[in-house]
N, C-alpha and C positions, 0 to 999 in steps of 0.2 A: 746422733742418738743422745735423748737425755731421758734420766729416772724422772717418770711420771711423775707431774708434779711443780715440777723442780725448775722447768725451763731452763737451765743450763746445760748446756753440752757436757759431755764428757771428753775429757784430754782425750784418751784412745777410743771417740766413738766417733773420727768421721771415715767417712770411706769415698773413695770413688765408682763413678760407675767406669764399663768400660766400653767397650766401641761398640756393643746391642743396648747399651744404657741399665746395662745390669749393677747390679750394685748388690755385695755379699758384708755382711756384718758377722764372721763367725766368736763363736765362743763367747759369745752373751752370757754374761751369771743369770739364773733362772728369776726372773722379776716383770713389772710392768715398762715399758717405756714409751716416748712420745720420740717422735721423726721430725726430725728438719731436715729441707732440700732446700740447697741453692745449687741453683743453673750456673755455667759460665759466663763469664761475663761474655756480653756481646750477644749473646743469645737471644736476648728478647724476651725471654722467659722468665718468671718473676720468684721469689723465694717463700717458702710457706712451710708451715707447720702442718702437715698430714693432719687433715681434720675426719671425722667421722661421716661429711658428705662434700668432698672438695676439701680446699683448704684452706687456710684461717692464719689469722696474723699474731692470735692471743692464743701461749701455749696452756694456758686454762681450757681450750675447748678444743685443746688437740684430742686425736685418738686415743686411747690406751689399747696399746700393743702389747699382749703378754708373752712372755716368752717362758718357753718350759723344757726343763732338763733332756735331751735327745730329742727335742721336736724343732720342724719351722717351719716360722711365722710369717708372711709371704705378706708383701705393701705393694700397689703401684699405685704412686699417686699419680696424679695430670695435672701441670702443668698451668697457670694459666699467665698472660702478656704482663708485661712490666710495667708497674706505675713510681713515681716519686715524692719520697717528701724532702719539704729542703726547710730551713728557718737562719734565723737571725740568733745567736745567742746573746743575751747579757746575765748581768749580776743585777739580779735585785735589791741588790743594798748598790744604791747609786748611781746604777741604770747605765754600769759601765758596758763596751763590750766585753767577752771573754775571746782571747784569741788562740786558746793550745786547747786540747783537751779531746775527747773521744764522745761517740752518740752512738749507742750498741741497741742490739737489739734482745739482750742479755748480759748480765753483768759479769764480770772476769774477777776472779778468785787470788789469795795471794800464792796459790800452789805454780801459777804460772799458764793457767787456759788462757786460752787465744779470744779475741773478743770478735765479735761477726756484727760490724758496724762499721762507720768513720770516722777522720779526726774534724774537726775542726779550723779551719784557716784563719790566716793572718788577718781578716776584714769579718772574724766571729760566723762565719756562715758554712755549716754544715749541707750535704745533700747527699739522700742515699738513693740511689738509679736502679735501684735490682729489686724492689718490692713486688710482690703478690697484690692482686686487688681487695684488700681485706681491712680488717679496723688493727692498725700497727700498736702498741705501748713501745714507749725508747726509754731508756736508761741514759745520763747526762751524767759522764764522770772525765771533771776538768780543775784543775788549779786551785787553791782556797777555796772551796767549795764542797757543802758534805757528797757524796752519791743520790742522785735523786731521781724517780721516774717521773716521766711525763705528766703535770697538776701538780707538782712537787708533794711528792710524799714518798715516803723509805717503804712499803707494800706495794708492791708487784700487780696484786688481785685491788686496788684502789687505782691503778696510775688511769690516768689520761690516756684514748687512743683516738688516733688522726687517723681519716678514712682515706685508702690510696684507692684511689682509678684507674684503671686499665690508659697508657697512653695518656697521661695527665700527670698534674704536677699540685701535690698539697702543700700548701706551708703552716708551719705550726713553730712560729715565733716562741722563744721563751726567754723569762726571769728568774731565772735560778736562785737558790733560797743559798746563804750562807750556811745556817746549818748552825746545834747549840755545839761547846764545846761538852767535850767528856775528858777528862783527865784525874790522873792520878800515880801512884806507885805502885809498883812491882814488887813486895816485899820477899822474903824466905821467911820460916818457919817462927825465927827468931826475931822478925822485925826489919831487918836489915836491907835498903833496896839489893836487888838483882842486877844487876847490868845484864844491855842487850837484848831485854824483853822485848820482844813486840807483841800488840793487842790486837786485838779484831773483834769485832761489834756485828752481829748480827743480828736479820730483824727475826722476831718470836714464831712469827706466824711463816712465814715462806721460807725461812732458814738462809737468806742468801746473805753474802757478805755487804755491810752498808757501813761500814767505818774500819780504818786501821792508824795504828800509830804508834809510837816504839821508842827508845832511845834508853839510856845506861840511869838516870836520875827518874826519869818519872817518864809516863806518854798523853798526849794528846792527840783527839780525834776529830773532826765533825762530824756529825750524823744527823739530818734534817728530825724537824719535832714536830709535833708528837708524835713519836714512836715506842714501842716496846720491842726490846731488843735482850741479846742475850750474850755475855762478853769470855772472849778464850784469850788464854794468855799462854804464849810460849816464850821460854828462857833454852837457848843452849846449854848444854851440860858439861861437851867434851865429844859426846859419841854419839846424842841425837836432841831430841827434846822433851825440857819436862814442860807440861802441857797439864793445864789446867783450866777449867771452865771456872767463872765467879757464878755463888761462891761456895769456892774448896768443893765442884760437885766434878764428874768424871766424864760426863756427856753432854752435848747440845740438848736432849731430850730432861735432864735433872735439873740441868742450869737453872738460875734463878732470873728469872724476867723483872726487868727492872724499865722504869717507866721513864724515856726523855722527854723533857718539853721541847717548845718552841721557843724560849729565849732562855739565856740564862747559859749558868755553867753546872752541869752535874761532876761532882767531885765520886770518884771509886775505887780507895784501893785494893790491890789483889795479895792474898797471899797466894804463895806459888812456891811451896818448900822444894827442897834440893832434893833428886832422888839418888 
């Protein structure tokens, strides 16, 4: 399950089915959501996003499912045969390979969600064998390199999608973009760095995480450009954290959207006083 929209799972939304292939989601908070199924492996059966007539590989044209306080909301999707894509990775600054790193089909957060994708091997070459026959976007997050979808760009609703086949096999090579830096300090009230801070960079428009970075004197990020993005800063305290959006606002939604390029260094420091 994920909040409409959003294309990310939530930690406690996956469920399984059981031996009628039923599958229960109870105690849902009253809201809209969008459905993701994957088959077993081995099945044959391909993974998809419940769409509004079959299913879909872009959770932009998923369903919205509402769900309402004492009521429910009933899905059955179907199902349709497995297609693949597979590619080559490199670095576009040098046309090295890239040999660690992950090809999701949703980006992974730093709270600790699971990513629903592969890694990468030692010869750069990714392949995911569990597709739906649909138009896929992948997310690319490996080594020096900022997070970046498919056409290299940090929005979700812009990326690049490779069309999978029933029983076939797609390739969609890529050049991964280094990515600008973003850095700066973590200061308190008074000026002073913070030790400990870690950052995170999210883009404006889809809210999802596309940079992080941290350490006791100052942090550093990539994040591909141009983007608009929106920057949280947390510092431990002792007993949990003070959390701050730049700048000095209190939400994702107040934050101040601030503009990265494609080359260059944006410099940004935070204040982030003690509470």
């Amino acid at each position: 399950m994920a909040k409409a929209g959003t294309g990310v799972l939530r930690p406690d939304g996956q469920h399984c089915t059981d031996s009628t292939g039923t599958v229960s989601a109870p105690r849902l908070a009253p809201g809209d959501y969008n459905v993701f199924v994957k088959a077993p492996d081995g099945s044959g059966l391909g993974a998809q996003w419940v769409g509004t007539s079959g299913g879909t590989g872009d959770a932009v044209t998923a369903r919205r499912i509402t769900v309402t306080g004492g009521a429910t909301a009933t899905v059955a999707p179907a199902l349709d045969p497995t297609g693949t894509i597979t590619g080559v990775v490199r670095s576009a600054s040098g046309g090295g390979l890239i040999t660690s790193g992950m090809v999701a089909l949703y980006p992974h957060d730093h709270s600790g969600n699971g990513v629903v994708g592969t890694a990468v091997d030692g010869q750069g070459r990714y392949t995911i064998d569990w597709l739906g026959p649909y138009r896929w976007p992948l997310v690319f997050d490996v080594p020096d390199h900022a997070r970046q979808w498919s056409g290299g760009t940090g929005n979700r609703l812009l990326a690049q999608k490779t069309r999978v086949t029933a029983g076939a096999t797609a390739t969609y090579d890529v050049h991964l973009r280094v990515g600008t830096v973003v850095t700066g300090v973590v200061r308190g009230q008074a000026g002073q760095p913070r030790p400990g801070a870690s950052v995170y960079a999210y883009n404006a428009v889809t809210g999802e995480e596309v940079g992080r970075g941290g350490g006791d004197s100052g942090y550093r990020m990539l994040v591909v450009g141009p983007q608009l993005i929106r920057i949280k800063s947390e510092v431990h305290n002792g007993y949990g954290h003070d959390t701050v959006w730049y700048d000095n606002d209190g939400s994702f939604a107040a934050a101040r959207t601030v503009l990265v390029s494609g080359t260059g260094t944006r410099t940004l420091d935070i204040v982030n006083p003690v509470n």
